[in-house]
N, C-alpha and C positions, 0 to 999 in steps of 0.2 A: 190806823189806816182807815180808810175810808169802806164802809161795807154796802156789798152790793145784794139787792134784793137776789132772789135766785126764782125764776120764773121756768113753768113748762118750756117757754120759746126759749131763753137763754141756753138753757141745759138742753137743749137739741142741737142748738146753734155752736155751744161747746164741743159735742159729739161729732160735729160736725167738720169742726177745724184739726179736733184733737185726729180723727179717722184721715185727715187730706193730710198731715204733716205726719203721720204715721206708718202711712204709705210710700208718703214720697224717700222719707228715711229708710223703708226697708226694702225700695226700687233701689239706693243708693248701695244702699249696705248687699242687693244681691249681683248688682253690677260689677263693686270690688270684687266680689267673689267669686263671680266668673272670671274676672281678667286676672284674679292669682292664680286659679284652676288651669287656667287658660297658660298661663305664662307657666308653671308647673309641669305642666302637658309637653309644652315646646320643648323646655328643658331635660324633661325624661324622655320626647322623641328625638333630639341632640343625641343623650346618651345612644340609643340606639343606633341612633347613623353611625355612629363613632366606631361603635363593632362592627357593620356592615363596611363600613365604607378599609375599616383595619384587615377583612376579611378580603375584599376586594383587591385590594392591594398587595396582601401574601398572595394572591393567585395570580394576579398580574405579574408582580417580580416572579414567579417560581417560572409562567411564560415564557416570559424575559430571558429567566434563565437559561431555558431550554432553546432557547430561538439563538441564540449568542453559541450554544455547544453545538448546534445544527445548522447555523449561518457558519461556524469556522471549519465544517465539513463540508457545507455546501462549495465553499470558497477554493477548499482544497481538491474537492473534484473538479470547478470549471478551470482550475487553473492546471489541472492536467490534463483535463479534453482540452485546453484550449492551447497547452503544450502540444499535445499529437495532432491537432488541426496545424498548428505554422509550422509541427516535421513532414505534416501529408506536403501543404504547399510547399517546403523545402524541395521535398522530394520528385513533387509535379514538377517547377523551375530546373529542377537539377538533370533530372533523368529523360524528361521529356526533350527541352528544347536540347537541353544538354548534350545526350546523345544523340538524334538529327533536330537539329536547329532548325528553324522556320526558312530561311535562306536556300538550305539543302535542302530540305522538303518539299519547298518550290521547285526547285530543280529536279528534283526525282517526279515532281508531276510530269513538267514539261517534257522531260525525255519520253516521260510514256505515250504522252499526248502527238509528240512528236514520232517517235518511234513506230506507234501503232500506223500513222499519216505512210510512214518511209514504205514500211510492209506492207500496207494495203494498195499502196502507187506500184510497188513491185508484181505485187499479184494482179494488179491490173493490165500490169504490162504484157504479162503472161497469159492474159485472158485467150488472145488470139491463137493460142496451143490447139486451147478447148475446142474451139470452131472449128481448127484445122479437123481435129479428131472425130466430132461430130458430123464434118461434112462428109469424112471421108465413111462414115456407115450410113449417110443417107445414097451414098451409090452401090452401095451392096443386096440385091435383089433375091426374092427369095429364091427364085432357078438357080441362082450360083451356089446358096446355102443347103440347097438340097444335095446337090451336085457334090459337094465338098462331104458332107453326110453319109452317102451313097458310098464313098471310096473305098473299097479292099486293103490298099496296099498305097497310102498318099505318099509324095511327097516330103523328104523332111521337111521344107522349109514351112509347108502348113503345121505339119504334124509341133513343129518350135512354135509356129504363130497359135494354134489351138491353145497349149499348153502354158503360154503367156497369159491368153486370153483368160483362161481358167485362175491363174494366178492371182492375176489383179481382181478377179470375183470370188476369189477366195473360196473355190470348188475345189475338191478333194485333184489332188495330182502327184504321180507319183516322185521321188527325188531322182534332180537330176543326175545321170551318171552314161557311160558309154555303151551303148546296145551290144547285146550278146552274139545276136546275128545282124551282119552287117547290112544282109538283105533287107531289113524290116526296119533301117530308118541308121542315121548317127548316134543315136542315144535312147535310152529309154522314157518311153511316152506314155500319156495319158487318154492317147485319140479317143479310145472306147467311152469315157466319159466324157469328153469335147461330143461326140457324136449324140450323146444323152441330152447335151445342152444344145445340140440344131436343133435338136427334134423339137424345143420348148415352141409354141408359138411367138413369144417374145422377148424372143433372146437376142435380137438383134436391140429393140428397145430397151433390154436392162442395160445392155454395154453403153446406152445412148446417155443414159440416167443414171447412170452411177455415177455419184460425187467424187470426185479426185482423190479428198481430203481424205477418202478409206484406204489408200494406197499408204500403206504402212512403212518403215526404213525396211525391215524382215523382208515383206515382201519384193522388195526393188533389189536387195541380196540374191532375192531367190531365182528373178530377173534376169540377172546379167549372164549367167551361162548361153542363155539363148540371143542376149543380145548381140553375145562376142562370137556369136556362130558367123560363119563365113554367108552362109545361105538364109540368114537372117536380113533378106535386105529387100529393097520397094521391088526390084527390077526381077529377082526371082521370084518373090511370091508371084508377079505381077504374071507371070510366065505359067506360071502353075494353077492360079485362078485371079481373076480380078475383085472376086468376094474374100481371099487370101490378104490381097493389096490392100485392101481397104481397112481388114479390120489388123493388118499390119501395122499402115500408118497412125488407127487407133490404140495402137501399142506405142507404139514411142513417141507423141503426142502427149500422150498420157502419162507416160515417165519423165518427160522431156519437163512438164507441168511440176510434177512431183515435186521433181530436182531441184525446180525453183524452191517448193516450199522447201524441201529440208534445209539446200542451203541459208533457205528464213530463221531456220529455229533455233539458230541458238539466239538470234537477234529477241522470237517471238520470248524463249525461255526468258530471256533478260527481262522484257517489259513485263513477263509474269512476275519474276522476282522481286521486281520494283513496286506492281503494286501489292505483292502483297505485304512486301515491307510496307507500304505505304498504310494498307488494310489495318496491318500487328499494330504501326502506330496511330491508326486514331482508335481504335478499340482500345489500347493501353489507355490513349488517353482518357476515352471517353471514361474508362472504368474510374479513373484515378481522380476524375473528376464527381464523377456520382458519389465517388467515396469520400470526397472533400464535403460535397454540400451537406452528405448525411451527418456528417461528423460536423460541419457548421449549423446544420438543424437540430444537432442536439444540444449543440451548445448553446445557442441562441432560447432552446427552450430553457435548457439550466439558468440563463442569464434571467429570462420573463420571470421564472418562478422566484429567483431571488430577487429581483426588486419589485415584485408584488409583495416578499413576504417580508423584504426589506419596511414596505410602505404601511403594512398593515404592525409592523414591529415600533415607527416613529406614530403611528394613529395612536397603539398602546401606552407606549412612551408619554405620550402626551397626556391622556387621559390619565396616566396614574399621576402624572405629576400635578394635573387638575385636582386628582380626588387627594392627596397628600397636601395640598394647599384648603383644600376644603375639612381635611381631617386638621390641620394646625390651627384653622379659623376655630373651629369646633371645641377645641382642647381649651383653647385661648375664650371661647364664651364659657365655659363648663367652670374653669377655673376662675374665672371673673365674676361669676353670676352666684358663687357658695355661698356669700354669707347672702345674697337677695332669696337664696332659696331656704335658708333656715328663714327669715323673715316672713318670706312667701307661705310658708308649711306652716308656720303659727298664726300668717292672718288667716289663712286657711280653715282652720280647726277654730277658731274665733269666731270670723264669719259664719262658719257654719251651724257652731252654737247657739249663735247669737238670732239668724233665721230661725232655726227651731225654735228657739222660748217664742221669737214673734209668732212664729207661727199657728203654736198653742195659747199665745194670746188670744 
């Protein structure tokens, strides 16, 4: 061969190449090293997911599980509230119109509507009773109520009219029956308390202002003995005193009134009867409806809660079947990558080696 001088410069410039190509080789050799380490790494954080992700998935089916034995309970209760909800509506359609139909129920308004119209056109007819009655105590003066007050020994037909008068103001009076002494009147009287009510200052005003409507059936019973008196009439009293006549005529005026209303009532009892039938059915109704929608609101809340839990059960669903397609990917690298990784594990411990000696080069 050809021999070369060997110089100071040479053997630097030697040193020089040999140290550039020495490095570059063990950037090379630490580069492999990392990407086995690296690729190593992958592979034993694989393994790991492969548990986690196996872990994950027993707990998702065991879920699963339980969502399936608590969805077929859920199911089994909405479908018996939702049984007793369409027997309530059954029962609403059935019982309700069933029993009075909308039809009748219109008609049992209108009679009332009507009815009450019939009654109150009657009672108005009768008004002019009232007037009669009330005119006939505005001619009653108090000279003549003194006068009547003042008396010893009246008159029966006052002594009937007092005793009416008493009646229908529902003052204490004694029961009618035939006097013991014939001297002292036809029947047994009350005058001594009649005389207690002239004395009132306004006692002519209460008879003026009493409502009719306090005129009782009882009372108009209690009535009529004096009515049917012979000497029960405008022309005696009128004879007897003119403050007699007056609050005569507001005796049977006042009855006369009456008469009308009782013969109202069995009319008025009807249009009572009607509505409160009418009352019983919307109350029924109303109940049987509040009890429908509660029983619809809880069914409708059973429904929310199962197809939320329905929605969050296919959310699961899906993600396990995600992480089961990423656990097969995983299986399917693990097993494909074995012999790279016996390979991988001895460049490994090679490379590693093999930095060290450079190292302590």
């Amino acid at each position: 061969g050809v021999s070369m001088a060997l110089t100071p410069m040479s053997f630097f410039v030697f040193l020089d190449t040999y140290a550039t190509v020495f490095l570059k080789h063990r950037d090379r050799q630490q580069t492999r090293h990392d990407q086995v380490v690296s690729a190593l790494a992958k592979l034993e954080q694989t393994s790991l997911d492969i548990e986690a992700m196996s872990e994950q998935i027993a707990e998702s089916e065991t879920v699963l599980s339980d969502w399936h034995r608590g969805s077929a309970q859920m199911l089994k209760a909405i479908s018996a509230r939702s049984s007793l909800v369409e027997r309530k509506r059954r029962e609403i359609e059935a019982v309700l119109p069933g029993a009075v139909a909308p039809s009748e129920i219109k008609q049992m308004q209108a009679e009332v509507v009507s009815g009450k119209e019939a009654v109150a056109l009657e009672l108005t007819d009768a008004l002019p009773l009232l007037e009669e009655a009330r005119a006939a105590l505005a001619a009653v003066n108090l000279k003549e109520i003194v006068a009547i007050r003042s008396m010893k020994n009246p008159p029966s037909v006052i002594r009937a009219v007092m005793d009416a008068v008493l009646v229908i103001l529902h003052r204490p009076v004694v029961k009618f029956a035939p006097a013991d002494d014939k001297a002292h009147g036809l029947f047994k009287d009350s005058f001594i308390t009649a005389q207690m009510f002239l004395g009132e200052a306004d006692c002519i005003q209460q008879m003026e202002q009493y409502p009719p409507e306090e005129i009782q059936g009882e009372d108009y019973e209690i009535l009529l003995p004096y009515l049917e008196l012979a000497v029960f009439t405008a022309d005696s009293a009128k004879k007897a005193s003119p403050a007699a006549a007056g609050m005569l005529t507001w005796v049977l005026k006042m009855c006369e009134y009456q008469k009308v209303r009782i013969s109202l009532q069995p009319r008025v009892d009807q249009i009572r009867k009607l509505e409160q039938s009418l009352v019983h059915v919307s109350e029924e109704k109303a109940t049987a409806r509040r009890q429908l929608d509660e029983l619809q609101g809880e069914m409708a809340a059973m429904q929310k809660e199962f197809e939320e839990t329905f929605s969050e059960k296919g959310q699961l669903e899906s993600e396990t079947e995600d992480t089961k397609a990423k656990l097969r990917a995983a299986h399917a690298l693990i097993e494909a990558m074995q012999t790279e990784k016996v390979d991988w594990t001895r460049q490994s411990s090679v490379l590693a080696a093999g930095l060290t000696c450079a190292a302590a080069d």
